[in-house]
TIPA-387877 format. One record per residue: x, y, z negated of N, C-alpha, C in turn; residue in three letters. Coordinates in steps of 0.1 Angstrom, whole numbers, plus 5000, padded with zeros to 4 digits. Example, Ala and Ser with C-alpha at 12.3 -4.5 7.8 and 13.67 -1.06 7.14 Angstrom:
2
513249434922512349554922513249674922ALA
512849784929513749894929512950004921SER
***
This chain:
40
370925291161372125231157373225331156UNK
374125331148375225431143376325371149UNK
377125471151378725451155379225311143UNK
379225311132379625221122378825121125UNK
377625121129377324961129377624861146UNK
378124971151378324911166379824871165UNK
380724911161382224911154381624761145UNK
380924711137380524601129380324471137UNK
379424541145378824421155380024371162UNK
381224481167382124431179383024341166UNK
383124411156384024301147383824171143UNK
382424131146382024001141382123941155UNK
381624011163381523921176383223871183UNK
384023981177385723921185385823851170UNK
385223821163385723731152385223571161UNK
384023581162383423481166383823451179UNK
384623511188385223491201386723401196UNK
387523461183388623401182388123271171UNK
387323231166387123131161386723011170UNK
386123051177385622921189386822871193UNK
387822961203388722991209389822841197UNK
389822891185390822781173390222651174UNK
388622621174387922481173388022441191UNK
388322551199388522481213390022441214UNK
391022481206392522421205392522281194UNK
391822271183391722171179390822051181UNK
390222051190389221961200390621901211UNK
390821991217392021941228393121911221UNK
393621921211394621811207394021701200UNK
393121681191392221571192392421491203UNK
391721581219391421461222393021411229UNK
394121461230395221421233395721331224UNK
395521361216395721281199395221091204UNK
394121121210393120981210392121001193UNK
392121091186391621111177389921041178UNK
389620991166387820961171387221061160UNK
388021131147387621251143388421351137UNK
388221511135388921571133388621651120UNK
389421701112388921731096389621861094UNK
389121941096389222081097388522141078UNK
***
C-alpha cells in the first residue's frame, strides 16, 4: 500500500465519519419533531 492510497482511505473513511455524524443530527430532530418520516 503507498503513501497515496492510505491518504485515500483516511479521506473516505472521515468522509464516512462526517456523514453518519449529519444522518445522526437529522434523526434527532426528527425525533424531537414527532416526525414518523424524514426526506433527506
Amino acid at each position: 500500500m503507498t503513501i497515496m492510497e492510505e491518504v485515500n482511505n483516511g479521506e473516505i473513511i472521515q468522509r464516512g465519519i462526517e456523514d453518519f455524524r449529519d444522518v445522526q443530527r437529522y434523526m434527532l430532530l426528527a425525533r424531537k419533531e414527532n416526525a414518523t418520516e424524514t426526506l433527506c
